[in-house]
C-alpha positions as CSV (number, residue, x, y, z in Angstrom):
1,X,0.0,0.0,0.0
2,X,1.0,3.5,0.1
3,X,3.9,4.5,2.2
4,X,4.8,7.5,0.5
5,X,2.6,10.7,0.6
6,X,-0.5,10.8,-1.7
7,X,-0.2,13.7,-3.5
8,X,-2.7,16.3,-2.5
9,X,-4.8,16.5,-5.3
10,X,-5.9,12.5,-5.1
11,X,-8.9,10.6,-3.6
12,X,-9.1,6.7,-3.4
13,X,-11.0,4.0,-1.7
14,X,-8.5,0.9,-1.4
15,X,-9.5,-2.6,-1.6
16,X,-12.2,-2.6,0.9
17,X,-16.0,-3.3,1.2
18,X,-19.1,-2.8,3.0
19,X,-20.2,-5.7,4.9
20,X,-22.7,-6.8,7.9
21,X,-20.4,-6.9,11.0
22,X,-20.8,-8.4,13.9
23,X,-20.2,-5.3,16.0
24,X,-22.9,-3.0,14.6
25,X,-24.9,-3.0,11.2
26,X,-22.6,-2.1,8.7
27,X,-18.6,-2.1,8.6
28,X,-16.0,-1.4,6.8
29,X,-13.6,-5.0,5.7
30,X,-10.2,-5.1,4.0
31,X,-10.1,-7.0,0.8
32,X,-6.8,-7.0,0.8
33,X,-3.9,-6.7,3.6
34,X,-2.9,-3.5,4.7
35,X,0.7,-2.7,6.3
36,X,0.9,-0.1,9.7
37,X,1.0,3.0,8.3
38,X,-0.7,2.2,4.9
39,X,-3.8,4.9,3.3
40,X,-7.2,2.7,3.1
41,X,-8.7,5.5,2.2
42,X,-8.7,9.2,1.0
43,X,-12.2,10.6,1.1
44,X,-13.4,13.8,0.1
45,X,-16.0,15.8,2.4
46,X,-18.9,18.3,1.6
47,X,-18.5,20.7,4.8
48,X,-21.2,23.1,6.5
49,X,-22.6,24.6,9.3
50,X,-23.7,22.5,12.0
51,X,-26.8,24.8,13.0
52,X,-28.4,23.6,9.6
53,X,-28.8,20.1,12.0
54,X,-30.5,22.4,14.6
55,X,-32.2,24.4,12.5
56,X,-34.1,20.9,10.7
57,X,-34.5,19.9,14.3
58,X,-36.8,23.2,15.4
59,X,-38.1,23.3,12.2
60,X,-39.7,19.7,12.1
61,X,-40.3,19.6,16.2
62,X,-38.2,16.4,16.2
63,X,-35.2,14.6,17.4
64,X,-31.8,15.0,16.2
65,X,-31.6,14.5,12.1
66,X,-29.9,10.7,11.4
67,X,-27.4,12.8,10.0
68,X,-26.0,14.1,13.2
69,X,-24.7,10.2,13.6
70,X,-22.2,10.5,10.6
71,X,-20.6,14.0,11.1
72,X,-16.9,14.7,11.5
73,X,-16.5,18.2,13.7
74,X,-13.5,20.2,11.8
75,X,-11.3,22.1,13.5
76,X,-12.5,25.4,13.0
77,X,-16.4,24.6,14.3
78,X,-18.2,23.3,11.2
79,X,-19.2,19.5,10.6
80,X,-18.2,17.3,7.2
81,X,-20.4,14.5,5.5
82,X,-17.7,12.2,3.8
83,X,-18.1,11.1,0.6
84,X,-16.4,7.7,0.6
85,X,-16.4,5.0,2.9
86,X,-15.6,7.1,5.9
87,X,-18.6,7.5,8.2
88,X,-19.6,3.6,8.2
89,X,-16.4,2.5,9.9
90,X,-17.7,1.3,13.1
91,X,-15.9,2.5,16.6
92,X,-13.5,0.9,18.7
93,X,-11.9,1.6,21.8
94,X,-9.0,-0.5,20.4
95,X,-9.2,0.8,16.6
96,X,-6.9,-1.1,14.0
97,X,-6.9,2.3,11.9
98,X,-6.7,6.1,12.7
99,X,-7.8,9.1,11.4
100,X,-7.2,12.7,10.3
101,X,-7.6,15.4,8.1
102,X,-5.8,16.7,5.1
103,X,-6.0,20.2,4.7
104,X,-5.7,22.3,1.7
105,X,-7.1,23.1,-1.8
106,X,-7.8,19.2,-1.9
107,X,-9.4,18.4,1.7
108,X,-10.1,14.7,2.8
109,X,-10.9,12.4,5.7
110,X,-7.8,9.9,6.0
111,X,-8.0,6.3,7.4
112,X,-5.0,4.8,7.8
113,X,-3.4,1.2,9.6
114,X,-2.7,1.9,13.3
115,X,-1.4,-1.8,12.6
116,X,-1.3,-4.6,10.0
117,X,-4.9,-5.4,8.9
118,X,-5.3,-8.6,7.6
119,X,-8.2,-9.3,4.5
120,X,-10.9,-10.0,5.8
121,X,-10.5,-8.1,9.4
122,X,-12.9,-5.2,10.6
123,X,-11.6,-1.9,9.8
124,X,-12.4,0.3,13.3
125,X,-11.9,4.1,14.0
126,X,-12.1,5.5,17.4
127,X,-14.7,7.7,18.5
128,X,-17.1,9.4,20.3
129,X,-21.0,8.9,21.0
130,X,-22.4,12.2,20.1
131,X,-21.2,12.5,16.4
132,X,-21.6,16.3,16.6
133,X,-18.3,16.4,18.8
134,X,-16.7,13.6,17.0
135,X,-13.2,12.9,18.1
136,X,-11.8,9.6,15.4
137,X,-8.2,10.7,15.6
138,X,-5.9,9.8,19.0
139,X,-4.5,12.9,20.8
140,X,-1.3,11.0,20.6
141,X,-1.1,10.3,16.8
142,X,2.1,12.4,15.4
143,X,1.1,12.7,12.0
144,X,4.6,13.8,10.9
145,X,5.0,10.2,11.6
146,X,3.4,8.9,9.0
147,X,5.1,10.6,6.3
């Protein structure tokens, strides 16, 4: 897989697939083995403000929109809805993958191998229960790291 840096204008879904899992609904599973430190996945992201969620919410007197369960918060306050693979990976306390942003003209969700994955395994990303705060990436993941 890749251990170089994907170039910044690039988006990619490796050899993976949705699948039933046995942890919750829908998962993500490697087709393929994946190295530590390989990209499963570039996704790019459609990004807006999270008081559109609110404002549905008053405006149909209901609960929270399903949409508030597969939100990533950015860094500067507003929420992103991937468009790849990257909000069905199910959570894990123990995740086999991390993940991160890439900034830029090019922006994307990144999932990457904590560890080796094996074909076949569970792909899990580590997060929180209220997807509005999401939190996927470890406070101790150097990112320079990976490069």
């Amino acid at each position: 897989m890749f251990k170089e840096k994907i170039p910044d204008n690039q988006y990619f879904i490796g050899r993976i697939e949705i699948c039933q899992s046995s942890t919750h609904g829908l998962g993500v599973f490697a087709l393929e083995n994946f190295p530590k430190r390989a990209y499963i996945e570039v996704s790019p992201y459609l990004e807006f403000d999270p008081v559109i969620l609110y404002d549905w919410q008053d405006f149909r007197e209901r609960g929270r929109h399903i949409v508030h369960e597969y939100v990533f918060k950015l860094p500067n306050g507003n929420v992103a809805s991937a468009h790849g693979y990257a909000s069905i990976y199910n959570h894990s306390s123990h995740p086999n993958a991390h993940w991160s942003w890439r900034e830029g003209k090019n922006p994307a969700i990144l999932i990457l191998a904590k560890e080796e994955i094996k074909k076949g395994d569970e792909i899990f990303i580590k997060y929180c229960p209220d997807s509005v705060r999401l939190n996927f990436m470890d406070k101790n993941l150097d990112m320079e790291e990976w490069k």
